[in-house]
C-alpha positions in Angstrom: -144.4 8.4 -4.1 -143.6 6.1 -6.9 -139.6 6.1 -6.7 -136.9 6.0 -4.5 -136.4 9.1 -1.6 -132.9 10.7 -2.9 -130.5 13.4 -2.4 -128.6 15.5 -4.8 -124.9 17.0 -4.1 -122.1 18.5 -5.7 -121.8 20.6 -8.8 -124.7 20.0 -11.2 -121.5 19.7 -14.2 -120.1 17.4 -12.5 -119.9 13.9 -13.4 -122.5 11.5 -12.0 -122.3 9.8 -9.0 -124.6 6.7 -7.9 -124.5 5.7 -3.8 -126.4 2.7 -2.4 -127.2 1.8 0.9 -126.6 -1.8 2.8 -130.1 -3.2 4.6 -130.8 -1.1 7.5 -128.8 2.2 6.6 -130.4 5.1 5.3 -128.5 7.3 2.5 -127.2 9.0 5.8 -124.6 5.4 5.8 -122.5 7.9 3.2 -121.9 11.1 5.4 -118.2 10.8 5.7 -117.6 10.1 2.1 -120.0 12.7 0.9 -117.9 15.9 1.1 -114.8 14.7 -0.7 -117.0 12.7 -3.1 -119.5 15.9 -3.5 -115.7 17.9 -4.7 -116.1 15.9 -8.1 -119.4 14.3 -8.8 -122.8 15.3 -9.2 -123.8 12.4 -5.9 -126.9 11.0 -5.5 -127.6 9.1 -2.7 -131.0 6.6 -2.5 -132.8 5.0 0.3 -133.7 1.3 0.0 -137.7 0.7 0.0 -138.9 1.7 3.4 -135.9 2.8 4.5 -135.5 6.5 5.0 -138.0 8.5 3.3 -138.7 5.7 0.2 -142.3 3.4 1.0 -141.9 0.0 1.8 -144.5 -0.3 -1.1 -142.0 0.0 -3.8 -141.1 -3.6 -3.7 -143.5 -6.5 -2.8 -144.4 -7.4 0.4 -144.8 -11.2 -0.5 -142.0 -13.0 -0.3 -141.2 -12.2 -4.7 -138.8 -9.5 -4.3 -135.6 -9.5 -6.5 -133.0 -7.9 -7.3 -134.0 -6.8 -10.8 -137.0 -5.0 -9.3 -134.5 -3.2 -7.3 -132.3 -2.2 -9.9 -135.1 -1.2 -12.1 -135.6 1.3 -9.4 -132.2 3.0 -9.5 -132.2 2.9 -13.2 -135.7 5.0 -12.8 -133.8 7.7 -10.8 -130.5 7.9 -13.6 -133.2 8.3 -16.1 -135.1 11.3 -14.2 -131.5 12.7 -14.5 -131.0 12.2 -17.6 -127.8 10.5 -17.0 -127.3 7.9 -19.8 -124.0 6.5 -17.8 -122.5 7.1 -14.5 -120.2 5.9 -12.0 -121.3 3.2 -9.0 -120.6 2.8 -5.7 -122.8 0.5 -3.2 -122.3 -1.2 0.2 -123.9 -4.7 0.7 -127.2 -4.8 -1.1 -126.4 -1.1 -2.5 -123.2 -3.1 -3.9 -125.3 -5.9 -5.2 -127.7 -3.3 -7.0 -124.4 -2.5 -8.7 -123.1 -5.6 -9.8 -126.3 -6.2 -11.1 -126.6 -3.3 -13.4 -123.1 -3.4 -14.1 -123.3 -7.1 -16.0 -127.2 -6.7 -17.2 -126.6 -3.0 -18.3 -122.9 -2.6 -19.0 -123.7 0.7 -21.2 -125.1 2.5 -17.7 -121.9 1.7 -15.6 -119.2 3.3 -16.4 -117.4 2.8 -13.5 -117.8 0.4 -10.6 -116.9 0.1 -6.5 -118.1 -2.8 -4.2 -118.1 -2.2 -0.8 -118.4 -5.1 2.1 -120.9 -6.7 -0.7 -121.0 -10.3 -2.1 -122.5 -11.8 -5.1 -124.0 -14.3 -2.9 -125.3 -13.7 0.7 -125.1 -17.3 2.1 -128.4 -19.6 2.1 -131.6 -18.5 1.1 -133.1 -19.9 4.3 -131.9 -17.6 6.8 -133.0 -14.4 5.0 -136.2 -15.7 4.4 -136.0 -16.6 8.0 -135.0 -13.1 9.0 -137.8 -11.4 6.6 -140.1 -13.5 8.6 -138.5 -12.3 12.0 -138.5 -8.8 10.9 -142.3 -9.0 9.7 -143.6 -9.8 13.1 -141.2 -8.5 15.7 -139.9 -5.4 13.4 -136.6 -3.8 12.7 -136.3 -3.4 17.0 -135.2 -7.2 16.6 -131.9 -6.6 14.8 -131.1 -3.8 16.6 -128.8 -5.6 18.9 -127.0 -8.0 16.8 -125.6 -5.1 14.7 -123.2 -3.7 17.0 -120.5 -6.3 16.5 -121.6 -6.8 12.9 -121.7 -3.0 11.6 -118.9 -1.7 13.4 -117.1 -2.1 17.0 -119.1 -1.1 20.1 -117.3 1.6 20.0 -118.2 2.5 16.9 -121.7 2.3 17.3 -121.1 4.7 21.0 -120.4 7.7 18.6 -123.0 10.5 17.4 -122.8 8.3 13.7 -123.4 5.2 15.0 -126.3 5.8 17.4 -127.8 7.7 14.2 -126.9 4.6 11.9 -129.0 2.4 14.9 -131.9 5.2 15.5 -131.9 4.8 11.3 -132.5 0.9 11.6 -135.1 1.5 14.6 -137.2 3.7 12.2 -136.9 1.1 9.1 -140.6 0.1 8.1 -140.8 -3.5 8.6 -141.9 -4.5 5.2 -139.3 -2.7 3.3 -137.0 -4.3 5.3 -138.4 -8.1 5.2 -138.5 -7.4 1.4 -135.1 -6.3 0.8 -134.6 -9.6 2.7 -136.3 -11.4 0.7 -134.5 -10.0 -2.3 -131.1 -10.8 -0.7 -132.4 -15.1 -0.1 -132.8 -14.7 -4.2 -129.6 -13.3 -5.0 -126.9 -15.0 -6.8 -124.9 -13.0 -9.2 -121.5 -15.6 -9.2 -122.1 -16.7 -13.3 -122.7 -12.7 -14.3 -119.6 -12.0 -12.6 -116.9 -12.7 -15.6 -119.2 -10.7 -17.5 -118.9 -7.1 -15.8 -117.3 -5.0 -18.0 -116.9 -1.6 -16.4 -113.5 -0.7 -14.1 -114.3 -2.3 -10.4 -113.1 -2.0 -7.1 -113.7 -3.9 -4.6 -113.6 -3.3 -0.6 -113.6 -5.3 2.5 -113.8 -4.5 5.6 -111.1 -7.7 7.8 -113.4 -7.8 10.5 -116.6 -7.9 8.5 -118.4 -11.4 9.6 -121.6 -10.6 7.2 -119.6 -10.6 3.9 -116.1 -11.8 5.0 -113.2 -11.0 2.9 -113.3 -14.4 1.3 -116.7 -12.7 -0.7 -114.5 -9.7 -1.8 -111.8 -12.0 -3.0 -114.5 -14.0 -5.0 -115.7 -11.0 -6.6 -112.5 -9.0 -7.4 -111.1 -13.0 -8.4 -113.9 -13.3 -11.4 -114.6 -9.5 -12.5 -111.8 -9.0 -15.2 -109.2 -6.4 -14.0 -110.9 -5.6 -10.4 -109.0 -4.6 -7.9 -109.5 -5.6 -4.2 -108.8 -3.6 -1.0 -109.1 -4.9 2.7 -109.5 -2.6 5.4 -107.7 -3.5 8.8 -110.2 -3.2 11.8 -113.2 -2.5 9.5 -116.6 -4.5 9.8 -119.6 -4.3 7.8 -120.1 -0.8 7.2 -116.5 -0.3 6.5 -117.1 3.3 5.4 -118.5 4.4 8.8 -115.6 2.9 10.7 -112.6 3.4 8.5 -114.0 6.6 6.8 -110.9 7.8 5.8 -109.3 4.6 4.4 -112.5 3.9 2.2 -112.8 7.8 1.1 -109.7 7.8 -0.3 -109.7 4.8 -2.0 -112.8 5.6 -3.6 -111.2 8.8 -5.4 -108.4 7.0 -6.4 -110.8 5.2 -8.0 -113.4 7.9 -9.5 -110.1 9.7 -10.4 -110.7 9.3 -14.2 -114.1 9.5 -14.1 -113.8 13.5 -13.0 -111.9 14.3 -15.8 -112.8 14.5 -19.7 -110.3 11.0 -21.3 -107.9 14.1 -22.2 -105.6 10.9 -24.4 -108.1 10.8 -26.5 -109.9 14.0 -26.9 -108.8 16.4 -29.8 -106.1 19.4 -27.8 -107.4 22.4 -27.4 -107.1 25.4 -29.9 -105.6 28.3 -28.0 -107.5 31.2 -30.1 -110.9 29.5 -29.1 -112.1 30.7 -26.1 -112.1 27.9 -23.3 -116.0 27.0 -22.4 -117.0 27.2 -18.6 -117.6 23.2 -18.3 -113.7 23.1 -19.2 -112.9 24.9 -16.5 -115.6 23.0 -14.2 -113.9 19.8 -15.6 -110.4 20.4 -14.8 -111.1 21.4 -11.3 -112.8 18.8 -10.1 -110.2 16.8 -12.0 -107.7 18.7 -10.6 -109.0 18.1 -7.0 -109.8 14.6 -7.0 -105.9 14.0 -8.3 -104.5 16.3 -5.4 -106.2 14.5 -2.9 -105.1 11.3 -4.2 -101.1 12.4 -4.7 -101.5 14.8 -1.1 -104.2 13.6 1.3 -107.8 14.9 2.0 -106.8 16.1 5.5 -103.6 17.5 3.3 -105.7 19.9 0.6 -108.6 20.3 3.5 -106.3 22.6 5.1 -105.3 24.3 2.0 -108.8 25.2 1.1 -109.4 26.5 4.8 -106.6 28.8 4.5 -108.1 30.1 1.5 -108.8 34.0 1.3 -110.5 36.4 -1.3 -106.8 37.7 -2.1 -105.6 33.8 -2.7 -108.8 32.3 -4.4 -107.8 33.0 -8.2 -104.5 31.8 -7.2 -105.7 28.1 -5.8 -108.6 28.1 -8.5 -105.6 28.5 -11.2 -103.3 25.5 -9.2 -106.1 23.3 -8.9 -106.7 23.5 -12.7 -103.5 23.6 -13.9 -101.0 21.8 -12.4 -103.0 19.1 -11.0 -105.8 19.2 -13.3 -103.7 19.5 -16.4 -100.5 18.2 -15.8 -101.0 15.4 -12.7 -104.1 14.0 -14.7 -102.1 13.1 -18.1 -102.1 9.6 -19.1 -98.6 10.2 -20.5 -96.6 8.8 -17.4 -97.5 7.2 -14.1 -97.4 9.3 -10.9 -94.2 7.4 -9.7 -92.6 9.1 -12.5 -94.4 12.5 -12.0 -93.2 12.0 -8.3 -89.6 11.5 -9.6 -89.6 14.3 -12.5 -91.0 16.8 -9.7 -88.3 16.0 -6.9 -85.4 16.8 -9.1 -87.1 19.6 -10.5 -87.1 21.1 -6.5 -84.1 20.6 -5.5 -82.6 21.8 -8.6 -84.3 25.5 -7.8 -83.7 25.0 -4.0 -87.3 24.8 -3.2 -86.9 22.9 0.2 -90.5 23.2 1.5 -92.0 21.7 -1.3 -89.4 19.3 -1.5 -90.6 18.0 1.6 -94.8 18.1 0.8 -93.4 15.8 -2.2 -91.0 13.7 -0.3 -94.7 12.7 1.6 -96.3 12.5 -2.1 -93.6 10.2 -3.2 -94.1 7.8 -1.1 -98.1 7.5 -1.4 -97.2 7.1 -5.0 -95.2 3.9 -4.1 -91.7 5.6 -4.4 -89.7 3.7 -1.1 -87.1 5.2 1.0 -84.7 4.2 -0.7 -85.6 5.0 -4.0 -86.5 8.5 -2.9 -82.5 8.7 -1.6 -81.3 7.2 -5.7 -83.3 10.2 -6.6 -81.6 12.7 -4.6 -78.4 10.9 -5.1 -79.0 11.2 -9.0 -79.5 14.8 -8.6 -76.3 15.5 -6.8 -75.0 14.8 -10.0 -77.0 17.0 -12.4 -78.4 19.8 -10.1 -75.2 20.1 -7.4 -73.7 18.6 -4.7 -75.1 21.5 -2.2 -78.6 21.1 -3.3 -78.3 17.0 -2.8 -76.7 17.9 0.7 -80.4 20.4 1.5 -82.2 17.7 -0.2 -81.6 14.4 1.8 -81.7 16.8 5.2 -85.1 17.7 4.3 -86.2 14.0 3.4 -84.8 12.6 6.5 -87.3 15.4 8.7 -90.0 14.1 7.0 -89.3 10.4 7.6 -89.0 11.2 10.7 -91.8 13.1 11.0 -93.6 9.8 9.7 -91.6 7.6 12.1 -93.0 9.7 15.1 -96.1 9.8 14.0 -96.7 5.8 14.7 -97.7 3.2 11.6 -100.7 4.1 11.0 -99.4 7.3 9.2 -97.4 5.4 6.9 -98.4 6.8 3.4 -99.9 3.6 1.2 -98.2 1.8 -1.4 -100.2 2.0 -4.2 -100.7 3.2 -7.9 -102.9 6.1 -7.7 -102.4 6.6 -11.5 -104.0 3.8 -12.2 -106.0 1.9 -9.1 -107.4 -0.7 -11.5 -103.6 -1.9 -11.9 -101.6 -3.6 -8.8 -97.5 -2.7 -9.7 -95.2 -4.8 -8.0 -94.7 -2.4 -5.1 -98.2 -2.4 -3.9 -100.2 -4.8 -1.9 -103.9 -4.7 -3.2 -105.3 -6.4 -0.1 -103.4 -3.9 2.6 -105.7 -1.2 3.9 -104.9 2.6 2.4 -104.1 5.0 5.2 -104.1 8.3 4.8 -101.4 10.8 4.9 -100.2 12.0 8.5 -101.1 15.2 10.0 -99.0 18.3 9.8 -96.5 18.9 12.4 -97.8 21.3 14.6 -94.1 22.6 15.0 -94.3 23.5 11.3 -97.3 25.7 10.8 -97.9 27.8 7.6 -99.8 30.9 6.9 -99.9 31.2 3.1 -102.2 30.2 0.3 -101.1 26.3 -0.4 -100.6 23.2 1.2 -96.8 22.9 2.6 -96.8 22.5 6.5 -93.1 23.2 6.7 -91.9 26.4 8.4 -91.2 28.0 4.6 -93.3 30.5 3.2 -93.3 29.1 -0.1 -96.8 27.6 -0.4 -97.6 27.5 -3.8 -99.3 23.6 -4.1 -97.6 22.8 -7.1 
């Protein structure tokens, strides 16, 4: 084999995807982002030389590995693709091998994410130290400190984290002293100022390999980055915190999933509508309703999913969110605003409250939630006001009942590159809460109220 071992998933329309590992991992480090990411990209996934199935002979074994070599290696795979550009996303070294090709290939990158990564790993002397360690005693020697450095111990007592471990075990000792010796040579701090493409950047707070300080030195020199730290996250941040890091990263790859529909010419209505379109605005569609609603949110709404309701969610997906949610015309605060009055001015309670939840994970407050249902009292009737605020005060205290840690983020998802004043770029994203069990629902969308009215508008 003379290129990296990969994988291929998702739709083979879909936009491109590029995942790289940190030292030690195998492609296997990006199962619990894989599904949702899988939704709206075309993912490919690489092992690091001698990791997984690539040979350790793919970079040299003495001592002269760099990081250029390395990137020259996931340009190979792009090009066997055919994919000119794509989007990025890469956890310590894997996020390295991005920064690189971001600021020595800017035309390739289109879009950017830096996980638990640095754009220097400390002195050269301890990873040639380590390379040296690894060369004569093997990867068995590292097994031990990792627990504590990866994740939490018990973290790394779970079916993923022994497999992360067994992955480290089976890591050919030359491809991992190499990509050692690659890390002692790295130093990407004067390219920084010089990336170009739309970054985010991730942390994990308890991460004592690349601390937050190294996340804050990146996203502080990358023009526009933005910079997310996850709360009780080490190292491999995406393994412990799946759900935090998941959905950042489609908030992220949000326009990436979708045609730049400001700029393209509209659409002539007597043409017939091409199938890629259609591909197009559904994954577009998707990535913005599990941005606005939660992946546990729309997971259910798919499972619930029958022959009978299939054109139905196929033609939601596409429309409203893929059409409407995804214009560049206002932010989703707004959109969140415009589409509260709009159900409480037809009375549409249950769907009130799946947006009272959206609201707030677009960075709408409590109390600016209540000035919009105290506006409407005005223009769509006192009654309807009255329903309104009963139905909002349920669902914060749904939320209240359900602990802290289902408190809906407050962030732009409109625009994740931009920080508005409400949001906190260095407070972890949490995902939505789960459904009250009280409230089940049998119908084709995504409202876990007691109402029937399900349509996942």
């Amino acid at each position: 084999m003379t290129s990296l071992h990969y994988d291929l998933s998702g739709p083979a329309t879909a936009p491109p995807l590029i995942l790289g590992p940190s030292v030690g991992t195998s492609l296997a480090v990006w199962e619990p982002q894989l599904p949702a990411l899988a939704r709206t990209h075309r993912v490919l996934r690489w092992d690091l030389p001698g990791h997984g199935g690539s040979p350790a002979a793919l970079l040299p074994s003495d001592g002269s590995a760099t990081i250029d070599q390395l990137a020259a290696l996931v340009l190979r795979l792009a090009d066997d693709q055919g994919w000119e550009r794509f989007a990025y996303a890469g956890i310590s070294l894997g996020g390295a091998v991005g920064l690189y090709l971001a600021a020595h290939h800017p035309d390739r990158v289109g879009r950017l994410s830096v996980l638990c990564s640095s754009a220097r790993f400390g002195e050269p002397s301890s990873w040639r130290e380590r390379a040296r360690l690894v060369r004569e005693e093997g990867t068995e020697a590292m097994v031990a400190s990792r627990t504590g450095v990866w994740f939490s111990r018990e973290t790394a007592a779970t079916p993923r984290g022994r497999a992360l471990l067994a992955d480290l075990r089976a890591t050919d000792r030359a491809g991992y002293a190499a990509c050692c010796d690659v890390l002692a040579d790295y130093d990407m701090r004067a390219a920084l100022p010089s990336v170009t493409a739309p970054t985010l950047v991730v942390a994990g707070r308890e991460d004592p390999a690349t601390p937050p300080a190294h996340a804050r030195e990146i996203a502080d020199a990358v023009p526009g980055a933005s910079l997310l730290e996850i709360a009780g996250a080490g190292h491999l941040a995406g393994v412990e915190r799946p759900e935090a890091v998941t959905s950042a990263l489609l908030s992220h790859l949000a326009d990436t999933a979708r045609p730049n529909l400001a700029h393209a010419p509209r659409p002539n209505p007597a043409h017939t509508a091409q199938p890629g379109d259609d591909v197009l605005r559904h994954a577009a569609g998707m990535a913005v309703r599990r941005a606005v609603l939660g992946d546990a949110h729309v997971d259910r709404a798919v499972a619930r999913t029958t022959p009978f309701t299939v054109r139905f969610q196929d033609f939601i997906t596409r429309y409203a969110w893929g059409e409407i949610w995804t214009g560049d015309g206002l932010d989703r605060r707004t959109r969140s605003c415009i589409t509260l009055t709009a159900l409480i001015a037809h009375g549409h309670d249950a769907e009130l409250a799946m947006h009272v939840r959206a609201a707030l994970i677009n960075g709408l407050t409590r109390e600016e939630i209540g000035e919009v249902l105290l506006q409407s009292a005005i223009y769509c009737g006192v009654p309807a006001a009255n329903s309104a605020f009963a139905t909002a005060q349920r669902v914060f205290d749904e939320i209240d009942a359900e602990g802290p840690a289902a408190a809906p983020p407050r962030t732009d998802a409109g625009h994740p590159t931009r920080t508005p004043p409400q949001a906190n770029p260095q407070h972890p994203t949490h995902t939505p809460p789960q459904a009250n069990p009280q409230h089940p629902t049998d119908t084709p969308g995504e409202v876990d109220t007691a109402s029937h009215s399900d349509t996942d508008k």
